[in-house]
C-alpha positions as CSV (number, residue, x, y, z in Angstrom):
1,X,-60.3,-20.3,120.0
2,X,-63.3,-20.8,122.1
3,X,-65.5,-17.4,123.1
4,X,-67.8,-16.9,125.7
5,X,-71.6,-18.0,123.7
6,X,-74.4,-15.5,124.2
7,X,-76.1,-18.6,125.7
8,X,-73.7,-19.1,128.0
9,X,-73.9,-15.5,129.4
10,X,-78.2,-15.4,129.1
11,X,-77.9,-18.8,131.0
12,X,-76.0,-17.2,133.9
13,X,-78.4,-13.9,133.6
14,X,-81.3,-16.4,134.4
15,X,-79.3,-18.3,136.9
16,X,-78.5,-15.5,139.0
17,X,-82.3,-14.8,139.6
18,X,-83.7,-13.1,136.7
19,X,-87.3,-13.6,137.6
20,X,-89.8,-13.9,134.9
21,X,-92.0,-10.7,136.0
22,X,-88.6,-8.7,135.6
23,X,-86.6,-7.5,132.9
24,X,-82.5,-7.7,133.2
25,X,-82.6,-3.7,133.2
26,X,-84.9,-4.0,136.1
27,X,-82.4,-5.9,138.2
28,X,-79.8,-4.2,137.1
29,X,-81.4,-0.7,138.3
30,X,-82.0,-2.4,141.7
31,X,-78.6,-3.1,141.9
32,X,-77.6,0.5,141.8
33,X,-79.1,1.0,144.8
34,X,-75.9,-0.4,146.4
35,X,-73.5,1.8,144.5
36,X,-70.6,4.4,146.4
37,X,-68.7,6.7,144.3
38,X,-65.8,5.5,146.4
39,X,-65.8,1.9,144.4
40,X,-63.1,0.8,142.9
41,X,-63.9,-1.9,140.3
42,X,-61.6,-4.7,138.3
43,X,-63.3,-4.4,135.2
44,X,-65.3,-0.9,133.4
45,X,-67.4,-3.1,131.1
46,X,-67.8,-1.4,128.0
47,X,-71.0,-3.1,126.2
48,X,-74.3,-2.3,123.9
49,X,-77.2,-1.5,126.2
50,X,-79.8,-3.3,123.6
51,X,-77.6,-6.4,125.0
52,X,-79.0,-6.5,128.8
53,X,-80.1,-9.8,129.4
54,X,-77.0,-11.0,127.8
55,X,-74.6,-8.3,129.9
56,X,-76.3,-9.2,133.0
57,X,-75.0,-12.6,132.5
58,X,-71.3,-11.5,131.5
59,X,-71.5,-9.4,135.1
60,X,-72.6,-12.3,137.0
61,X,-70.0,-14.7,135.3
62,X,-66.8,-12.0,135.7
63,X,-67.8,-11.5,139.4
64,X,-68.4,-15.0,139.9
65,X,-64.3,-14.8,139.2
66,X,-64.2,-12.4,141.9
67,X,-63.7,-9.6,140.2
68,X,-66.1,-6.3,140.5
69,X,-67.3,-5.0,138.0
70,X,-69.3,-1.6,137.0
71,X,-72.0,-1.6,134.6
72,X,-73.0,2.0,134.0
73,X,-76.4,1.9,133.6
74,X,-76.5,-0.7,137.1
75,X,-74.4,1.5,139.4
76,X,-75.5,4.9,137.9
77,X,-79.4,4.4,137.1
78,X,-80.4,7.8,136.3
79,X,-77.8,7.8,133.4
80,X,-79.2,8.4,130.0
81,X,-76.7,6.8,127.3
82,X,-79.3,7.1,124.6
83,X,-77.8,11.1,124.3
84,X,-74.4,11.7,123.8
85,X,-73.6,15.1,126.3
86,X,-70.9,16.7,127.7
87,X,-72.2,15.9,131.4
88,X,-72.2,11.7,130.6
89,X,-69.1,12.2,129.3
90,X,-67.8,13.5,132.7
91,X,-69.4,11.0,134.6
92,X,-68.2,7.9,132.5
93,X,-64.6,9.6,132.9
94,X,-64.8,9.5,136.5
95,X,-66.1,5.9,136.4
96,X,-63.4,4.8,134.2
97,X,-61.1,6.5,136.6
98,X,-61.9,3.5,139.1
99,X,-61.7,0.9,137.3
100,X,-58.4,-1.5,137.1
101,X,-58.9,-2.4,133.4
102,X,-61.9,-2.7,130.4
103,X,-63.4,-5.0,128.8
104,X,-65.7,-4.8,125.3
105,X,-67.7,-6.8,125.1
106,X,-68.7,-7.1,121.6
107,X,-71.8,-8.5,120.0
108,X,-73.4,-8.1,117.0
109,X,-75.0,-4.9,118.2
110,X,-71.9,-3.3,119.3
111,X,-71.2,-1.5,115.9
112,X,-74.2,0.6,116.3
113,X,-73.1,1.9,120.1
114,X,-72.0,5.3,120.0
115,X,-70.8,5.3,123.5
116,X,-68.7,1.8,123.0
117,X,-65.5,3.2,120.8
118,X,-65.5,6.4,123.0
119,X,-65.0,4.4,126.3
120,X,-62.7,2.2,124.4
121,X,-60.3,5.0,123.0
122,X,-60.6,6.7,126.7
123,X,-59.6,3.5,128.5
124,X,-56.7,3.0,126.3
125,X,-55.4,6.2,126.8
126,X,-55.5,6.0,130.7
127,X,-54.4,2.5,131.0
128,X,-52.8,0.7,128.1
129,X,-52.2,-3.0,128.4
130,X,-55.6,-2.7,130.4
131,X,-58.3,-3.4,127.3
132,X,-59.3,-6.2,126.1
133,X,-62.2,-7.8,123.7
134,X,-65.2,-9.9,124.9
135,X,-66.4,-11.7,121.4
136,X,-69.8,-12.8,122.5
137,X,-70.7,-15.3,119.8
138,X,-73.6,-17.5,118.7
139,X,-72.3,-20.9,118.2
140,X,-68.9,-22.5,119.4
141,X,-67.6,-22.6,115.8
142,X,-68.6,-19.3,115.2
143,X,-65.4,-17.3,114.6
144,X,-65.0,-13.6,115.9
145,X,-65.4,-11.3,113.3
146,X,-64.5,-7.6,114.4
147,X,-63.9,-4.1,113.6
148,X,-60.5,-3.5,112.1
149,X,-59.4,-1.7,115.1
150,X,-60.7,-4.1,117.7
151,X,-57.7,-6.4,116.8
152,X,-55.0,-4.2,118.5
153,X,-56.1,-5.6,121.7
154,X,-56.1,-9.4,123.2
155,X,-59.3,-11.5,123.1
156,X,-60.9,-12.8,126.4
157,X,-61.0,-16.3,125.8
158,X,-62.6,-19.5,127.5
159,X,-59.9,-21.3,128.9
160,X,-62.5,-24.2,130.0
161,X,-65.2,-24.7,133.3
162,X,-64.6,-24.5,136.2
163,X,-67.8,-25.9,138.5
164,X,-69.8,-25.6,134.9
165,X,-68.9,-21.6,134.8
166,X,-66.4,-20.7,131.8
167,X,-63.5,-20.1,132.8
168,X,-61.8,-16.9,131.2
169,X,-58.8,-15.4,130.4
170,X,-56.1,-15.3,127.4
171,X,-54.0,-18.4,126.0
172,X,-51.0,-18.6,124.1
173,X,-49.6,-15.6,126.5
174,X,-45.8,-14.8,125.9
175,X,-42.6,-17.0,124.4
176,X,-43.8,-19.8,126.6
177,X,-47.3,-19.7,125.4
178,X,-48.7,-19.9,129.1
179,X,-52.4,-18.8,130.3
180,X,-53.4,-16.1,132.1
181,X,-56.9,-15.9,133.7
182,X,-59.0,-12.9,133.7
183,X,-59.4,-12.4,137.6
184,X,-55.1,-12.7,137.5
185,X,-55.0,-9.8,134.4
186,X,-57.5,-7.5,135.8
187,X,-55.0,-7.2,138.8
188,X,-52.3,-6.6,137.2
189,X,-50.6,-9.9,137.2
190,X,-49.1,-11.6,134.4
191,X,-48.3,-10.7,131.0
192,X,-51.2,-10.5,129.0
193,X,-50.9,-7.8,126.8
């Protein structure tokens, strides 16, 4: 299986303008600025903030698939995930609420998230067959080494390039062992689950 490298991902954070006199979480709070509450979004992406740069890049490459996708700490700014209160809790709900499907994008940080297993176990319980894992790995080879629950739900692959982007989705999808991109499964088309 090929994952999505965290070079791959910090290549398309730079590429999408990340200039050197900002930081990621700079851009990405100047992008709240364009943020409705009436949004709806493919993709709620689930991630550790002490991965910025690198989720900066996953945005840019998932809505480079057309997709839309919320970031919480880019469309809601003045949201502190470093405390864990009844009030963020409220608001991520509602988020969550208008978003198609999630995806977790895990990293070597994401076993010290707090907020990361608490979105996950929300999500599946409003939308099942609607979660899936991003492994964002080092090196090619590298294989995906997760939590134990993490394997109840399908892997977001890279099924190639397309125009030097990867290209992602899940393979090896039902009896025929078909494909399904990302951009198809966050709309609710295909099996994938």
């Amino acid at each position: 299986m090929a994952y999505l490298r965290i070079s791959e991902a910090r290549a398309a954070s730079r590429a999408a303008g990340v200039p050197l006199q900002k930081s990621a979480g700079r851009l990405l709070i100047e992008e709240a600025q364009a943020f409705s509450t009436a949004n709806h979004y493919d993709i709620f992406l689930s991630h550790s903030y002490d991965d910025a740069e690198i989720i900066y890049g996953v945005k840019k490459l998932i809505e480079g698939l057309g997709l839309f996708v919320y970031v919480d700490w880019i469309e809601d700014a003045k949201l502190d995930r470093s405390k864990v209160t009844v009030q963020t809790a409220a608001l991520l709900r509602e988020r969550m609420k208008t978003c198609s499907s999630l995806v977790y994008a895990h990293s070597s940080n994401s076993p010290d998230s707090v907020w990361m297993p608490w979105e996950l176990g929300y999500f599946d319980g409003l939308r099942q067959r609607h979660v899936w894992i991003l492994p964002l790995v080092s090196d090619y080879d590298s294989e995906f080494k997760d939590q134990e629950y993490l394997g109840l739900y399908p892997a977001v692959e890279k099924l190639g390039s397309l125009a030097g982007r990867p290209n992602l989705g899940f393979a090896n999808v039902g009896s025929d062992r078909h494909q399904v991109l990302l951009e198809k499964a966050a709309r609710g088309q295909g099996v994938y689950y």
